[in-house]
N, C-alpha and C positions, 0 to 999 in steps of 0.2 A: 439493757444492761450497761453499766457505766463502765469503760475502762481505766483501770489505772492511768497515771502521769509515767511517762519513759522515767526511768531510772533516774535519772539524773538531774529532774522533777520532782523528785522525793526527798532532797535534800541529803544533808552527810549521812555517811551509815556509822558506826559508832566501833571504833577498836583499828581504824586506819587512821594511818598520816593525812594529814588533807591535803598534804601537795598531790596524793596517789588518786584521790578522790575520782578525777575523771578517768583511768584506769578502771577503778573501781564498778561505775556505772556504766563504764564501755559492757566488762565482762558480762554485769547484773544484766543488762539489753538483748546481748547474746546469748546467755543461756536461756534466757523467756522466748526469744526466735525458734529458738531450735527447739525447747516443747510446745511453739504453737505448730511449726512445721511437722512434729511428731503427730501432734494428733489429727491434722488437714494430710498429709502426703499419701497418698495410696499406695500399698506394697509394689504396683507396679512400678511405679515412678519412682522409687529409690535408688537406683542405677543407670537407671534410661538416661544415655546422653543426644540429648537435644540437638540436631546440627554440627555435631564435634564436643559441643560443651559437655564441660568437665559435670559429673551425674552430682543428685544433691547427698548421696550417700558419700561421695566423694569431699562437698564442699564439708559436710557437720565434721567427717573424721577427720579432714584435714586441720580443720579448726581446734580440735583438741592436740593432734598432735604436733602441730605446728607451735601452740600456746605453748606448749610444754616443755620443746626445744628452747623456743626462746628465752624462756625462765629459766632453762639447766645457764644458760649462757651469764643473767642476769646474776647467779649465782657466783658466776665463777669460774664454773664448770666447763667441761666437754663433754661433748655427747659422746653416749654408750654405744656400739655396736646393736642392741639394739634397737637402738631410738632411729638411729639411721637404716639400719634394716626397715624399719614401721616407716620413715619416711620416703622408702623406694617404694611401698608398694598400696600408701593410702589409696590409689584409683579404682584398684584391682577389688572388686568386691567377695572376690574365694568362693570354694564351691563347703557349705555349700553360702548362697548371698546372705549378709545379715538383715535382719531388718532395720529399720529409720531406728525404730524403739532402741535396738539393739544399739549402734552406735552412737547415739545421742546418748545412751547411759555412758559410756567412755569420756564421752567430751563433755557430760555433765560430772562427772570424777575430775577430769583434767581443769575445769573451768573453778571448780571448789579448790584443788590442789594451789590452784595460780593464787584464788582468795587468800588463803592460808599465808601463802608465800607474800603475798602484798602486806597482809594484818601485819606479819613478823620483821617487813622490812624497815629500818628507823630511818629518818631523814639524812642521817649523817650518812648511809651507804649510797644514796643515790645519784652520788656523782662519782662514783669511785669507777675508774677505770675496766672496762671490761673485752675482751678479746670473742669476736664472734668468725666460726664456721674453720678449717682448715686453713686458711690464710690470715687468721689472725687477725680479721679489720677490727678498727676502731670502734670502742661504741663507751657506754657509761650504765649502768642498771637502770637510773632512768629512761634512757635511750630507747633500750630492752623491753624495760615495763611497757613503756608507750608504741611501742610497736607493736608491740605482743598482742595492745586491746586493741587497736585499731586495726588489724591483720583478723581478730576475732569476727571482729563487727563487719571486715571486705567480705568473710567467706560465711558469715549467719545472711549478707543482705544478697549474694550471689546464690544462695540455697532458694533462697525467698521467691528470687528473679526467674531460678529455673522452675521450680514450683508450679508458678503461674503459668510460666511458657507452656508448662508441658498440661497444663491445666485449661488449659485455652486452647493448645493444639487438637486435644482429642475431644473438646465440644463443637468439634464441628461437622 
């Protein structure tokens, strides 16, 4: 079976800025990550933290809510009470625990949401001035954007890394 080329291999996608483009194929990367991690990860191993490490049910919802923040910001915006609520307690898997499927459906909503938000944004906003977290620092929507995918692609290839660990742990 032949695999596709990484996203960003495939050339422009069509109804985005091209400056956004690598943005663009960050997100497309991550979200293929996290449905191969759905269908490889064993229900056990969706919470199991490894050594102290953060579980991979932890790294996929972080990754969407985290995306999501950053884009409220990219926006303009401030986050809602509940967005910050969801970002005190992404670790916490709840009784009862979701499964990989389960949360990876969120961060695939959140990951489509960010698309959306990228197709819509036009060149002339990406440098415009933007205000991130309670102290207000510096940033620009580009800034934003680009964090945002590259902050995806830290916690799709930290899912990946625990994956294995704990894949490897327990063949032995």
């Amino acid at each position: 079976m032949s695999r596709k080329p990484d996203p960003w291999l495939r050339g422009p996608v069509a109804g985005f800025e091209p400056l956004l483009m690598p943005a663009v194929h960050a997100l497309m990367q991550a979200r293929e990550e996290v449905e191969g991690l759905v269908a490889s990860v064993p229900p056990e191993h969706v919470w199991q933290r490894s050594g102290g490490a953060a579980s991979i049910g932890f790294h996929v919802r972080h990754l969407g809510g985290a995306l999501e923040r950053l884009l409220t910001y990219a926006r303009g915006e401030r986050l809602s009470e509940s967005q910050l609520a969801a970002a005190r307690t992404e670790g916490e898997p709840g009784e009862p625990a979701p499964s990989l499927r389960e949360v990876a459906a969120g961060t695939h909503a959140a990951i489509e949401s960010a698309l959306e938000q990228l197709r819509a944004t036009a060149r002339e906003e990406l440098l415009s001035p933007r205000k991130v977290g309670r102290a207000g620092l510096p940033s620009t929507t580009l800034g934003l954007i680009f964090h945002a995918a590259e902050h995806s692609t830290r916690h799709a290839g930290q899912a990946i890394s625990t994956a294995k660990i704990l894949r490897g742990a327990n063949q032995r």
